[in-house]
C-alpha positions in Angstrom: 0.0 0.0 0.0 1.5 3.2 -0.8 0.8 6.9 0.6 0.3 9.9 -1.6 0.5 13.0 -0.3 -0.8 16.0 -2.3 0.5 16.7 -5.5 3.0 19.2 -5.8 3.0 21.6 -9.4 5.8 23.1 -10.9 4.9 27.1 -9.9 4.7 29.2 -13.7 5.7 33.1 -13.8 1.9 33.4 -14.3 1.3 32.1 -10.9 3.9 34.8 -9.5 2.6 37.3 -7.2 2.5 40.5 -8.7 4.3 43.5 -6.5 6.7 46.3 -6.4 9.4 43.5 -5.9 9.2 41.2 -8.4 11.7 41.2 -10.7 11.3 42.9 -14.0 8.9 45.8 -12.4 9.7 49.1 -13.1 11.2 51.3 -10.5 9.2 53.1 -7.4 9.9 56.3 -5.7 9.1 54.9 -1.9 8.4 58.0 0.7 10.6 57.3 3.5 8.6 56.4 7.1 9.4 57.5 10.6 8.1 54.9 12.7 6.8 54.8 16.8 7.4 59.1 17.0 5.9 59.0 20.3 8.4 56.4 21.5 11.5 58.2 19.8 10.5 61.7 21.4 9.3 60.2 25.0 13.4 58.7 24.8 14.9 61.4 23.7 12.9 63.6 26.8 14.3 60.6 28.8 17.4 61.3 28.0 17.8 64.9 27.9 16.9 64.5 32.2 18.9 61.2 32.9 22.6 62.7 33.2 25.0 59.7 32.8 23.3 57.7 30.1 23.0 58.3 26.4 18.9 56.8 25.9 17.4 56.3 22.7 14.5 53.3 21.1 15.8 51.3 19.2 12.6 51.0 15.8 14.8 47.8 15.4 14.6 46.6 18.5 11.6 47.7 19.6 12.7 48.8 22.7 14.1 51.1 25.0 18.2 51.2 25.1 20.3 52.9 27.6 23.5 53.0 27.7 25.9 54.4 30.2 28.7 57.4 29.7 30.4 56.9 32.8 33.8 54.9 33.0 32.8 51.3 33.9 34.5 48.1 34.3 33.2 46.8 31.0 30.5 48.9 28.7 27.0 48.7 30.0 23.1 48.5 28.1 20.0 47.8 29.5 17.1 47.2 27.0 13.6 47.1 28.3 10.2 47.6 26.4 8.8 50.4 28.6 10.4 53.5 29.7 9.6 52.4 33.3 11.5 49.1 33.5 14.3 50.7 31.4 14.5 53.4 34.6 14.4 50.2 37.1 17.2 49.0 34.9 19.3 52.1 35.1 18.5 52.4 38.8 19.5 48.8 39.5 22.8 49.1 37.2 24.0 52.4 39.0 23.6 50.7 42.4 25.7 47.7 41.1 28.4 50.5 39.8 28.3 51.5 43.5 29.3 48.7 44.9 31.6 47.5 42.2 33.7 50.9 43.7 33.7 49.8 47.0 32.0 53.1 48.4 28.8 53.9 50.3 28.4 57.4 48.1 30.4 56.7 45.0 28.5 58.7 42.3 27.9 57.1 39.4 25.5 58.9 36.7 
């Protein structure tokens, strides 16, 4: 006894989709987009008022990145989806700073 699956056709150029990037289609200006504005600007008010860390999102990413300026043992980014666990992240990273100097009021950021 012998099982057949479905049967599987050669695909034709008619059977192609038809879009901007198929080959052989002539050539479209494409308007550049700016995406997630609010999240940019609300990351770039972020990080005009966080002193020690350069902050920006990531469209990539989608996230929040921060990343600090201050001399550290090695380089140091937190990534976190909202703006609130990205500032737990800082916070808990500048407390670790703290006691990877060995001082009680080492400043940091």
């Amino acid at each position: 006894m012998k099982l057949r699956g479905p049967r599987i056709r050669p695909r034709t150029r008619a059977q192609d989709p038809v879009g901007r990037h198929r080959q052989g289609a002539p050539r479209q200006q494409v308007s550049p987009r700016r995406w997630d504005l609010a999240k940019t600007a609300t990351a770039a008010q972020l990080d005009q008022v966080e002193p020690g860390w350069h902050i920006y999102y990531s469209v990539g990413l989608r996230r929040f990145v921060a990343i600090a300026t201050w001399r550290a043992d090695s380089p140091l980014q937190v990534r976190a989806a909202t703006v609130e666990e990205l500032r737990e992240q800082m916070r808990d990273a500048e407390l670790g700073a703290m006691v990877s100097l060995g001082g009680q009021w080492a400043w940091v950021a």
